[in-house]
N, C-alpha and C positions, 0 to 999 in steps of 0.2 A: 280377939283384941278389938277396942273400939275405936273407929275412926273417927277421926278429929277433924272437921271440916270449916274451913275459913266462906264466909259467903261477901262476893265483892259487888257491891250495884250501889248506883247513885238515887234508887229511889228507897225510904225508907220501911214504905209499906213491902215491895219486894223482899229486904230482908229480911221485913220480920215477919212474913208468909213463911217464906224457904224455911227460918228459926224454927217456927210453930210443926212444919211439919215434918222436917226432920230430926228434931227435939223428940217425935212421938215415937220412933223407929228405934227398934232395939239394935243395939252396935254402935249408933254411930251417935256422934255429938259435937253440937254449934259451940267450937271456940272463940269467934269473933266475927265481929261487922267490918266489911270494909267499905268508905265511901264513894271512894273511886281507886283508880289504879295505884298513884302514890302511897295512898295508906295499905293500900294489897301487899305492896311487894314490903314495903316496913313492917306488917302483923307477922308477914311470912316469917321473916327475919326473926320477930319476936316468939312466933306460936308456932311456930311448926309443923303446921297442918300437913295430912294426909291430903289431903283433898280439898283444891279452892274452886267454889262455883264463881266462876267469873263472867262479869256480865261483861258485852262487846262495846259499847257504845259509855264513856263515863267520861269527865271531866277531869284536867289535868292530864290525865296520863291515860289512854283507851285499855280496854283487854286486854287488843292482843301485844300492845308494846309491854303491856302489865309483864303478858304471860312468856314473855321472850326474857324480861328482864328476870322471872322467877327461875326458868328453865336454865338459865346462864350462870345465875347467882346463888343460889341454892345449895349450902352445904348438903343436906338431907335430900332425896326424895321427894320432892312434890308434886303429885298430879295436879293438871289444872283443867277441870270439867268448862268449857265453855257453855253458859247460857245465854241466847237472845230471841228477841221477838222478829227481829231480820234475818228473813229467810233467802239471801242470798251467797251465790254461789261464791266470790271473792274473798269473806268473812269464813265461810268456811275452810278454804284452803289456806288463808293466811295463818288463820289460827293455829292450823295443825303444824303448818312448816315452823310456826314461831314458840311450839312442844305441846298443844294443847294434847290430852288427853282421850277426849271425848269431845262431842258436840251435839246436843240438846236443845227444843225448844222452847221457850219460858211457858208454851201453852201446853206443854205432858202434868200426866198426873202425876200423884203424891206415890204414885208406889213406882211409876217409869222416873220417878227425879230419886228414888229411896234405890232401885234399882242399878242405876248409871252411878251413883257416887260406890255403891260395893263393886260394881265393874270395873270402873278403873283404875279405885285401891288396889284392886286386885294385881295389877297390869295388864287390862285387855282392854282392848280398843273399843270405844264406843260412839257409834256415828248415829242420827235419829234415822229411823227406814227409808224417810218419805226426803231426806235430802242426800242418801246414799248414791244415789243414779245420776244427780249433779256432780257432784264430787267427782266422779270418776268419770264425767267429761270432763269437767276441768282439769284435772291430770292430765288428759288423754291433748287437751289445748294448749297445753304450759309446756308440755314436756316438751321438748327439742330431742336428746336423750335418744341414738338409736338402740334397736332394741336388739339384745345378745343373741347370736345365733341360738339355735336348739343347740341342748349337752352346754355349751357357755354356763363356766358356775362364774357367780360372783366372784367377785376379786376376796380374796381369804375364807371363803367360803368353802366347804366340800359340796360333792353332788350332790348328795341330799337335803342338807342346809341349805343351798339355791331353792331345792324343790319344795322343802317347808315354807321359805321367806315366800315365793310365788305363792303358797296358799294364802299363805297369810294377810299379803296384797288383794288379793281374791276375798278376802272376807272373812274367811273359815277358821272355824273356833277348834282350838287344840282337839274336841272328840271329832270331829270333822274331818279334820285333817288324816287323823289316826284312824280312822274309815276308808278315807282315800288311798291312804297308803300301805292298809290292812298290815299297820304296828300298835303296839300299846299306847293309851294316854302317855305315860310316863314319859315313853321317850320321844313325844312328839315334845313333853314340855322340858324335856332336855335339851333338845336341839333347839327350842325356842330360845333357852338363857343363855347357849353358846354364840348364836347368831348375833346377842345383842351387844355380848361383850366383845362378841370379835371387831363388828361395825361400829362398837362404842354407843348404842342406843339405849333410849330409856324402856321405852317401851316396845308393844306393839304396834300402836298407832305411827312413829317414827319408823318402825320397822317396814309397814305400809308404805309412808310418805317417799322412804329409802329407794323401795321396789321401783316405784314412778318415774322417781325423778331419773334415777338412771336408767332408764330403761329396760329394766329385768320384766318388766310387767308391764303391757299395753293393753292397754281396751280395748273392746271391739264393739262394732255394730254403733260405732257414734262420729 
């Protein structure tokens, strides 16, 4: 299937970079420009993207209210890949609590921006490397959130389900996990779709933010 992707930034060369190079990428495809957030969450509304690159920083309405208002509003599905050139820690973690998808920086190449938009189509989380070990201080600062004794499963969770979402907080990608736990792919991504509907999540990346904030998952060594 091809993915439909909406690109939201206030500058016009920006979008029509991102156009150009993800126009070249087999699967996916530029349904629309948006100028700022206003016009994002009305394309949405209109086009139906799979996947909006949304810039942080735009006029009228910013990203992340953009992407809280898409996450909210949204009949269908819609990932919202965040891109910006601010590489701080706040914009990060707002983003995600407010549904972002993913989080990228406007400086990756054409096959790391061709990359993250099939990633998070997909539903898996995608954060850039080099802002990953912030993030999970800022967790580790925000969260209040004490943290469940050991055996504590989640509330509607079963044991196991607790022990996946904790991967999945952790980082680790469904073969990963199914590594760790020496089970099949399969029913690692069984128990990923049960967890989400149990919690009412979209994705992974929420499924992550979930772990955090309640304290099912603390970081260490920060």
């Amino acid at each position: 299937m091809t993915i439909r992707v909406l690109i939201a930034d206030d500058q016009v060369m920006v979008r029509q970079g991102f156009t150009v190079l993800l126009g070249a990428e087999p699967g996916i495809e530029v349904v629309g420009q948006a100028v700022d957030g206003v016009d994002a969450v009305e394309q949405v509304a209109e086009l139906a993207p799979d996947v909006v690159l949304m810039d942080i920083r735009m006029p009228r309405l910013g990203g992340i209210d953009a992407t809280r208002r898409i996450a909210r509003d949204s009949e269908t599905p819609v990932k919202v890949l965040v891109l910006t050139t601010f590489d701080l820690d706040e914009y990060v973690y707002e983003a995600l609590r407010a549904g972002a998808s993913g989080f990228l920086l406007k400086d990756a190449s054409a096959d790391e921006l061709a990359h993250a938009v099939r990633v998070v189509a997909a539903g898996d989380a995608l954060l850039a490397p080099n802002i990953t070990k912030r993030l999970i201080a800022e967790f580790s600062r925000v969260s209040t959130a004490p943290r469940a004794p050991g055996g504590n499963r989640a509330e509607g969770l079963t044991e196991r389900e607790t022990e996946v979402l904790s991967l999945i907080a952790q980082g680790l990608s469904n073969a990963e996990i199914a590594g760790r736990l020496v089970v099949a792919e399969q029913t690692v991504k069984t128990h990923v779709s049960r967890i989400l509907v149990k919690l009412g999540l979209r994705d992974r990346t929420q499924a992550a933010v979930h772990a955090y904030e309640t304290g099912l998952v603390r970081p260490t060594g920060y």
